[in-house]
FIBA-75188 format. One line per field, with one value per residue: residue in one letter; y, z, x negated of N, C-alpha, C, O in turn; residue number from 0. Coordinates in Angstrom, 3 decimals. Each point is the difference from the previous one (the first is absolute). Example, Ala and Ser with C-alpha at 12.3 -4.5 7.8 and 13.67 -1.06 7.14 Angstrom:
type	c(a / s)
n.north	c(-5.690 / 1.069)
n.up	c(7.800 / -1.385)
n.east	c(-13.190 / 1.386)
ca.north	c(1.190 / 1.190)
ca.up	c(0.000 / 0.060)
ca.east	c(0.890 / -0.820)
c.north	c(1.200 / 1.090)
c.up	c(0.000 / 0.730)
c.east	c(-0.900 / 0.770)
o.north	c(-0.019 / 1.108)
o.up	c(0.665 / 0.169)
o.east	c(-1.036 / -0.509)
seq	c(0 / 1)
//
This chain:
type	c(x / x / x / x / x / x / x / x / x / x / x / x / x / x / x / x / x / x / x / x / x / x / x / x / x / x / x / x / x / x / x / x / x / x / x / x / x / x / x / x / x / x / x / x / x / x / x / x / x / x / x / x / x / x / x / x / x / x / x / x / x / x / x / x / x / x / x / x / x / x / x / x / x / x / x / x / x / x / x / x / x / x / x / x / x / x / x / x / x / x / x / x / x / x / x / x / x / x / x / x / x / x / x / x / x / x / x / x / x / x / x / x)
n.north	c(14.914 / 1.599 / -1.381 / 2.341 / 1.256 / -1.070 / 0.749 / 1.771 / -1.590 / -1.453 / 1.320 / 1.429 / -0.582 / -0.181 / 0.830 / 1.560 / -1.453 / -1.196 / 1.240 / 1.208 / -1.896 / 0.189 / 1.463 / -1.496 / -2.092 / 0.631 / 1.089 / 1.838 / 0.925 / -0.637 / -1.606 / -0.140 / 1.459 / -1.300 / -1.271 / 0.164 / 1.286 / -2.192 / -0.721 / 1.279 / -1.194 / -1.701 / 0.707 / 0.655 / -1.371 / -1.701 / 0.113 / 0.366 / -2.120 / -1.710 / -0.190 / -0.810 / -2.452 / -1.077 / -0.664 / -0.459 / -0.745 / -2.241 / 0.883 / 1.716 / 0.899 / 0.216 / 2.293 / 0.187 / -0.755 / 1.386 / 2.162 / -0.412 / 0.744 / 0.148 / 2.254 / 1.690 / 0.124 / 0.165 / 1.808 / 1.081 / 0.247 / 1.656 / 2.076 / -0.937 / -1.875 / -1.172 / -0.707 / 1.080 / 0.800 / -0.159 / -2.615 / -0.200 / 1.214 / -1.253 / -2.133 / 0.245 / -0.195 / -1.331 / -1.725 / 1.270 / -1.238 / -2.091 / -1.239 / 1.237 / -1.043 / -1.600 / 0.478 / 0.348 / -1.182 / -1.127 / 0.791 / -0.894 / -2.273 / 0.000 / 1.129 / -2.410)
n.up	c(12.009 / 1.003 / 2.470 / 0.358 / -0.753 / 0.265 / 1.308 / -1.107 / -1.579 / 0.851 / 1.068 / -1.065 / -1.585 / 1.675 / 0.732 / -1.322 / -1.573 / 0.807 / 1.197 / -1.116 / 0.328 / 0.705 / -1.079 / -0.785 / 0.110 / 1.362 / 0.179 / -0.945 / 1.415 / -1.090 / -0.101 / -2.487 / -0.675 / 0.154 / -1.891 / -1.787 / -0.881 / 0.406 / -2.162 / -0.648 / 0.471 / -0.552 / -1.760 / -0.435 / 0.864 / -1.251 / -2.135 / -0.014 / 0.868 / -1.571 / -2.029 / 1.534 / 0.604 / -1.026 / 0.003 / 2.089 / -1.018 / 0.483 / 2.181 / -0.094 / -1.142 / 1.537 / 0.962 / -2.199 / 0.449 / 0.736 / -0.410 / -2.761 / -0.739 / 1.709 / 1.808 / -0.826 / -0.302 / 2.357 / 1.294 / -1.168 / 0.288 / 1.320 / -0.528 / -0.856 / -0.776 / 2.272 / -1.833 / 2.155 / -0.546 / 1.945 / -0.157 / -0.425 / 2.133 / 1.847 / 0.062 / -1.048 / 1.835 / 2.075 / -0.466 / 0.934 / 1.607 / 0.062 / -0.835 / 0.578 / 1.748 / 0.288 / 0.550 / 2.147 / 1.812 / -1.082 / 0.620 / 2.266 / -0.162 / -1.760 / 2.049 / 1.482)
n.east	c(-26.367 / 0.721 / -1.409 / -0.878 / -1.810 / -1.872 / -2.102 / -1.000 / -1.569 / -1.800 / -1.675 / -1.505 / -1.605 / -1.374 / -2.012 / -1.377 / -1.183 / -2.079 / -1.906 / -0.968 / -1.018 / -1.878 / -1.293 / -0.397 / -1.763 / -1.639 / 2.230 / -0.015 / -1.401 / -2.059 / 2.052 / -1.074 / 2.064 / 2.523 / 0.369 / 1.090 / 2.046 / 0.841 / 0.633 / 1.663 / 2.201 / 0.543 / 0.921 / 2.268 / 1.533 / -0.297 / 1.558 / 2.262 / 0.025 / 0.242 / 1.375 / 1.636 / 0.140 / 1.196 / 1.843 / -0.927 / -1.580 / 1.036 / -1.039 / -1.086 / -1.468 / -1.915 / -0.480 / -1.035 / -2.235 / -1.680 / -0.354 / -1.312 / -2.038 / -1.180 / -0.921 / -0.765 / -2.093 / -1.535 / -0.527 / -0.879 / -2.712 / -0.457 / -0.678 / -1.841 / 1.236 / -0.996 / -0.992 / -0.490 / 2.176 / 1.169 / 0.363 / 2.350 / 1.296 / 0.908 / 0.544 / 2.285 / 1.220 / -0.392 / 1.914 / 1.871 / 0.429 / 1.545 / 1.434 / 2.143 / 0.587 / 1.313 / 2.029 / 0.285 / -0.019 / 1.447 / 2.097 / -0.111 / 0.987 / 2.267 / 0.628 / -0.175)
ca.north	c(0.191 / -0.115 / -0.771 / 1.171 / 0.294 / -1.448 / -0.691 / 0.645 / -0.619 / -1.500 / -0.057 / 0.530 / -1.294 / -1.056 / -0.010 / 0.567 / -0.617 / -0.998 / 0.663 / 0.245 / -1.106 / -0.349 / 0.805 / 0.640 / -1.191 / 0.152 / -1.409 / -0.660 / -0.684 / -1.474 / -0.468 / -0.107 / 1.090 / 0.437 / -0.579 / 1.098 / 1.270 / -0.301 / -0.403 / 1.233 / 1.263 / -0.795 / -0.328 / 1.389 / 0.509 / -0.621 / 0.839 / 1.482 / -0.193 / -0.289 / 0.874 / 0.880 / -0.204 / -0.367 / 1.606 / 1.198 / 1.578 / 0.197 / -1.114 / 0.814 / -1.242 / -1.471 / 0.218 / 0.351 / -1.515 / -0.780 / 0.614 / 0.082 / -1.135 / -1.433 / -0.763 / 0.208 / -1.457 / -1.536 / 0.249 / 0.327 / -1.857 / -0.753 / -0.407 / -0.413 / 0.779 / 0.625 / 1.414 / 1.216 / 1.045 / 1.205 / -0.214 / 0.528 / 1.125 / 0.412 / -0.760 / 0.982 / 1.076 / -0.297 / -0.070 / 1.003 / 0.251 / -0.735 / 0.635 / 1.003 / 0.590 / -0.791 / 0.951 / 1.195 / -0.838 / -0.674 / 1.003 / 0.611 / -0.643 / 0.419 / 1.475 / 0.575)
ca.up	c(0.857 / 1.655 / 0.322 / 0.497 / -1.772 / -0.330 / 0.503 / -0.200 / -1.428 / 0.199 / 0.827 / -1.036 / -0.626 / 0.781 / 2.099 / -0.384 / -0.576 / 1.092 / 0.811 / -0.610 / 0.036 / 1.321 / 0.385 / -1.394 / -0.010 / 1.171 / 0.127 / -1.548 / -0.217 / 0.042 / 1.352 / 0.360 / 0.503 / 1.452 / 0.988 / -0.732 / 1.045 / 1.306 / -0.302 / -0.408 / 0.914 / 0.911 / -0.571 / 0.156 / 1.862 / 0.130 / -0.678 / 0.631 / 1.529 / -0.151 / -0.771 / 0.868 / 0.999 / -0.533 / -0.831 / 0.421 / -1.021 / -0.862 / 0.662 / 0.025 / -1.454 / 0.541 / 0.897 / -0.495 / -0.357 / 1.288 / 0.502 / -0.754 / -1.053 / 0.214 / 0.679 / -0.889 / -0.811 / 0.556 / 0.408 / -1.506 / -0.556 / 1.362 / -0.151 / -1.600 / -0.156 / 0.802 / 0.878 / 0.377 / -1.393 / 0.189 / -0.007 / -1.600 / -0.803 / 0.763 / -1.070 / -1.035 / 0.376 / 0.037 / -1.606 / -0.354 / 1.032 / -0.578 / -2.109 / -0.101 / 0.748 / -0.861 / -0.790 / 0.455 / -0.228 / -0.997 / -0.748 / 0.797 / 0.327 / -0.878 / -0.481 / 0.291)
ca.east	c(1.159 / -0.303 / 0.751 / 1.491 / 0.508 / 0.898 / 0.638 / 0.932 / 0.408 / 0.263 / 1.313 / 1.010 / 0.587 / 0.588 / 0.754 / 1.576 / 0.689 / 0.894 / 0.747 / 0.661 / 0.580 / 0.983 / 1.101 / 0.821 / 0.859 / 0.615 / 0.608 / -0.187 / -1.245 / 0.059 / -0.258 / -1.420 / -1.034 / -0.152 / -1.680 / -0.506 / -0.430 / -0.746 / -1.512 / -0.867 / -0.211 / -0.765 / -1.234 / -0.542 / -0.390 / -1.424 / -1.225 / -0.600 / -0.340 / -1.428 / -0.949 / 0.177 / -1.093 / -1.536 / -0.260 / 0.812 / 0.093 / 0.763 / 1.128 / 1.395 / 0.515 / 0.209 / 1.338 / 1.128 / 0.827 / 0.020 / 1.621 / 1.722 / 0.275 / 0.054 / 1.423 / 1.444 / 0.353 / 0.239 / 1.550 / 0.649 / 0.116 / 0.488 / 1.293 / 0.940 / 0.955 / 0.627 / -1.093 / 0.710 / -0.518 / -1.601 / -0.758 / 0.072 / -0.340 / -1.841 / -0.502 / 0.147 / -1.462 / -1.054 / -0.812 / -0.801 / -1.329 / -0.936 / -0.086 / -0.592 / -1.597 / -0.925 / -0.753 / -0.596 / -0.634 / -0.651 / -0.489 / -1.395 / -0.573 / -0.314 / -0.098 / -1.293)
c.north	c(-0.718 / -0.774 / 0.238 / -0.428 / -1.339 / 0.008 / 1.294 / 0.009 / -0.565 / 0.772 / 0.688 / -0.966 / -0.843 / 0.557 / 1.160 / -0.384 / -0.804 / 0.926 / 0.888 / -1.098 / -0.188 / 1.029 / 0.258 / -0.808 / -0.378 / -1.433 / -1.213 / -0.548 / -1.234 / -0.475 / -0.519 / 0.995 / 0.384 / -0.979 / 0.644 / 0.591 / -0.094 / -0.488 / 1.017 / 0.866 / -0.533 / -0.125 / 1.322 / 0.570 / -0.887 / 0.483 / 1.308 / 0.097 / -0.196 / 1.471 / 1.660 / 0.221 / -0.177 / 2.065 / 1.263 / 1.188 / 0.082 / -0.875 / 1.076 / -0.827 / -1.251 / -0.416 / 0.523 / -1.448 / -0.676 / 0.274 / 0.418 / -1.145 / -1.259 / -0.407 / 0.219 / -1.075 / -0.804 / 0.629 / -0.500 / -1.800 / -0.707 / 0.537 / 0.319 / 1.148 / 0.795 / 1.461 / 1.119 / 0.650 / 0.783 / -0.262 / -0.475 / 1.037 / 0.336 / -0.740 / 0.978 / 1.379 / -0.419 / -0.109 / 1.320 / 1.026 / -0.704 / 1.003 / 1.131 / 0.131 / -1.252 / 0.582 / 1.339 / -0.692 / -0.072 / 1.633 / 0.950 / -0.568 / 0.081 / 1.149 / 0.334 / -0.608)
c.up	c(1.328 / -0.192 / 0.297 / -1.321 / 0.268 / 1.152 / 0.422 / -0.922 / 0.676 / 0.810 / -0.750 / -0.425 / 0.609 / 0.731 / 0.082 / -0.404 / 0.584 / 0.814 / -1.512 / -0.837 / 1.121 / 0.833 / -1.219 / -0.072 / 1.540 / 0.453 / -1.458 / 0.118 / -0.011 / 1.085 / 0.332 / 0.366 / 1.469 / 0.805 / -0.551 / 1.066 / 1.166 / -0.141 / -0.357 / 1.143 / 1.114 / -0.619 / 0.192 / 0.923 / 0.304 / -0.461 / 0.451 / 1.176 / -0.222 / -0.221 / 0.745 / 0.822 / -0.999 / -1.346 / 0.669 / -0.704 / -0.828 / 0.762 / -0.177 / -1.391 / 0.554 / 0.793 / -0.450 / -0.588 / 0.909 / 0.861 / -0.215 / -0.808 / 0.229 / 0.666 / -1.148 / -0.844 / 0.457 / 0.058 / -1.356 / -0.003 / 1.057 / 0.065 / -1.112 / -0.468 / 0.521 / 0.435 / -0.837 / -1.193 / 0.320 / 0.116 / -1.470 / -0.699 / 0.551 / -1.318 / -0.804 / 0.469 / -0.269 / -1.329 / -0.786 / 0.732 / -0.572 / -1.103 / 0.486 / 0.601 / -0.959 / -1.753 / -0.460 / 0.338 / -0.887 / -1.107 / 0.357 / -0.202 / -1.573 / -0.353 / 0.673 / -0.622)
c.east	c(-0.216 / 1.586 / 1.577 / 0.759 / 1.061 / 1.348 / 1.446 / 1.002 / 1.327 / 1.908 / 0.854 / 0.454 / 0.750 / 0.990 / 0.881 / 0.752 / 1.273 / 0.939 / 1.178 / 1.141 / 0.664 / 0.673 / 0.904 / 0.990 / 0.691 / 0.543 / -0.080 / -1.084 / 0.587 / -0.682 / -1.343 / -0.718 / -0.639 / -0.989 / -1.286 / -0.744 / -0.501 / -1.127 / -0.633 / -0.429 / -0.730 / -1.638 / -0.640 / -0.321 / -0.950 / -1.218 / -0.204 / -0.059 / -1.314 / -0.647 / -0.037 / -1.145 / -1.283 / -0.473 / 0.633 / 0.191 / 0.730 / 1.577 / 1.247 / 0.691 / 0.765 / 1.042 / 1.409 / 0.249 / 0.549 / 1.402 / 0.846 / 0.056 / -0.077 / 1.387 / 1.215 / -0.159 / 0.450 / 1.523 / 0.908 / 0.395 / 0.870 / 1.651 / 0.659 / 0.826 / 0.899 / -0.717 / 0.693 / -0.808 / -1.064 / -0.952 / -1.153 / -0.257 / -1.940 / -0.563 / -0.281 / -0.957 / -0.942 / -0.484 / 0.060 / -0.969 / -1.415 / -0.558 / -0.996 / -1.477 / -0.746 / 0.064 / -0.525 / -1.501 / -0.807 / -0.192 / -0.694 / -1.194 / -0.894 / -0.846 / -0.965 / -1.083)
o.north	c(-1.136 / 0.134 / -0.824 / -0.675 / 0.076 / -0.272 / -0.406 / 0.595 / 0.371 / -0.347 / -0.329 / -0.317 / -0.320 / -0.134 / -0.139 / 0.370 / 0.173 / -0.105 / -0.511 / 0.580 / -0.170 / -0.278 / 1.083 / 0.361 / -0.480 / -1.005 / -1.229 / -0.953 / -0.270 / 0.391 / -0.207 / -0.072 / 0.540 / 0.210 / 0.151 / -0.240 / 0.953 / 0.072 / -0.109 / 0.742 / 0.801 / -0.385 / 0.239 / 0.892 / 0.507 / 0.161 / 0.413 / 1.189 / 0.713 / 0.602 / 0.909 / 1.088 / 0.547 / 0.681 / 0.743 / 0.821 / 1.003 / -0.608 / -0.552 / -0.730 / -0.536 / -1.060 / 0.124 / -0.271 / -0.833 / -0.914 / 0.391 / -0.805 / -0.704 / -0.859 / -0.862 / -0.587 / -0.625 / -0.621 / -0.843 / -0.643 / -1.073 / -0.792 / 0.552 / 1.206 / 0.783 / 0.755 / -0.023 / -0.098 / 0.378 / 0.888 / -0.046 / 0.077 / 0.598 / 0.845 / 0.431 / 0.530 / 0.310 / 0.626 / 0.057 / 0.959 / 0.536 / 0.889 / -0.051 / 0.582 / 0.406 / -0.055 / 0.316 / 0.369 / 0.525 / 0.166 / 0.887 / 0.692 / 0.034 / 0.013 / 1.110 / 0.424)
o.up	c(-0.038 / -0.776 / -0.032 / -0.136 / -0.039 / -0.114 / 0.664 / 0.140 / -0.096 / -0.235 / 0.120 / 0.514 / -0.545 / -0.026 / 0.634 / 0.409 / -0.102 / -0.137 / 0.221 / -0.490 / 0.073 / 0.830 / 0.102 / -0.078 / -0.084 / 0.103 / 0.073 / -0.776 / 0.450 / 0.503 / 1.189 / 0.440 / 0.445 / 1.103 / 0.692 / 0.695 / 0.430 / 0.887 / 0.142 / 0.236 / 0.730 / 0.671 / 0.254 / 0.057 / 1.026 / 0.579 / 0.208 / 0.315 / 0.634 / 0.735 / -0.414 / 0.119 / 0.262 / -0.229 / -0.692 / 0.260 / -0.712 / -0.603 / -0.016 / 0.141 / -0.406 / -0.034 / 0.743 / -0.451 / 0.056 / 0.495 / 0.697 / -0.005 / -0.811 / -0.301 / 0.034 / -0.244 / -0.571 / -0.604 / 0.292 / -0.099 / -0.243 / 0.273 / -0.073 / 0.146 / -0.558 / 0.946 / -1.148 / -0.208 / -0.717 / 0.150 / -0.219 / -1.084 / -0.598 / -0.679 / 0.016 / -0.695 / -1.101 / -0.426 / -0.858 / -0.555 / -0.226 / 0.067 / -0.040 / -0.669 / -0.538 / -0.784 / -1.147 / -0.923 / 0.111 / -0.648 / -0.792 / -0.032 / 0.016 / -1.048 / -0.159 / 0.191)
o.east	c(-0.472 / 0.945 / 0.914 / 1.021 / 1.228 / 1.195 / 0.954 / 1.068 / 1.170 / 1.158 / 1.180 / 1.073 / 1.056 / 1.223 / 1.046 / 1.101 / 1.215 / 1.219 / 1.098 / 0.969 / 1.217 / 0.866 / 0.575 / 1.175 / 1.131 / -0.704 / -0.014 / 0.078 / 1.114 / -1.053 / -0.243 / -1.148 / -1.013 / -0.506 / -1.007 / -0.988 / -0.649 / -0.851 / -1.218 / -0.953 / -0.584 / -0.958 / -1.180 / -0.846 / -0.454 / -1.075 / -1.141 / -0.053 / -0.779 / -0.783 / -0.720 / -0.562 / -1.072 / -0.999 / 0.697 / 0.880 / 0.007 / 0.884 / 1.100 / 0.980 / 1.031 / 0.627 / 0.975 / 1.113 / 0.905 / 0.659 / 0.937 / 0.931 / 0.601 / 0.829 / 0.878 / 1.055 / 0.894 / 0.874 / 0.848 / 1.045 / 0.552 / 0.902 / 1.098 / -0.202 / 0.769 / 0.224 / 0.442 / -1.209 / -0.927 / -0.839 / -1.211 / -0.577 / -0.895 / -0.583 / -1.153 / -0.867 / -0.455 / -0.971 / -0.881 / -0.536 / -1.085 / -0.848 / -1.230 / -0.854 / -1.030 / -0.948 / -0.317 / -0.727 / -1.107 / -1.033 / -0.318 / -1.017 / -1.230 / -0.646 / -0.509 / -1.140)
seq	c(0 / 1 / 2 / 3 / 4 / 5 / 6 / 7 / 8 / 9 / 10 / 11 / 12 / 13 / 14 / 15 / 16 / 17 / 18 / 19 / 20 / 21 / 22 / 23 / 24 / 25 / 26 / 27 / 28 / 29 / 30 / 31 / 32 / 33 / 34 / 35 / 36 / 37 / 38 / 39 / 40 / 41 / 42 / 43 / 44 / 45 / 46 / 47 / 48 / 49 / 50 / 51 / 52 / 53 / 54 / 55 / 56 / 57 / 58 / 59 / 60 / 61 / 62 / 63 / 64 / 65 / 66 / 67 / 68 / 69 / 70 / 71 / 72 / 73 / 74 / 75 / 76 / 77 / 78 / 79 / 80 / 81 / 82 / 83 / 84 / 85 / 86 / 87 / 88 / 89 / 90 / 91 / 92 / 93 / 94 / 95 / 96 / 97 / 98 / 99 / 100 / 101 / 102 / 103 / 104 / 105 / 106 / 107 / 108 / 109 / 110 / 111)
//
């Protein structure tokens, strides 16, 4: 199994996950989530700025972290409970956006 296999695993398991948690739970999150999310998302807009410039053949992947998912986390963590539902409902997309192409993914990725 190639490094994708995991690392398409990894975001079904995890990172839909979180974005489906946090759009589901909304103002209800617990109040550690929201530094949470700025550490993720901040982690996430570093790692795919890097991995943008250093692997161009795969930076379109990179720019969808880079200009939905990172800024909607720091936004989410920064203004708490006060953040506007739609930005909740972009969360709930993205993690079935996520699901689906990572596992579409991994069952292409099976069948060749």
């Amino acid at each position: 199994m190639s490094n994708f296999f995991f690392i398409h695993l990894i975001h079904i398991l995890i990172f839909s996950n979180l974005l489906f948690y946090v759009g589901i739970m909304r103002a209800k999150l617990p109040e550690f989530m929201f530094p949470l999310l700025i550490f993720i998302g901040v982690g996430v807009l570093g790692y795919h700025i890097y991995k943008a410039f250093s692997n161009p053949k795969y930076a379109w992947t990179n720019y969808i972290h880079i200009f939905l998912v990172a800024p909607l986390l720091v936004l989410i963590g920064v203004y708490g409970k006060e953040t506007s539902y739609i930005f909740f409902e972009y969360c709930l997309m993205l993690g079935f956006a996520s699901l689906g192409y990572h596992a579409y993914s991994i069952c292409k990725e099976m069948n060749v």
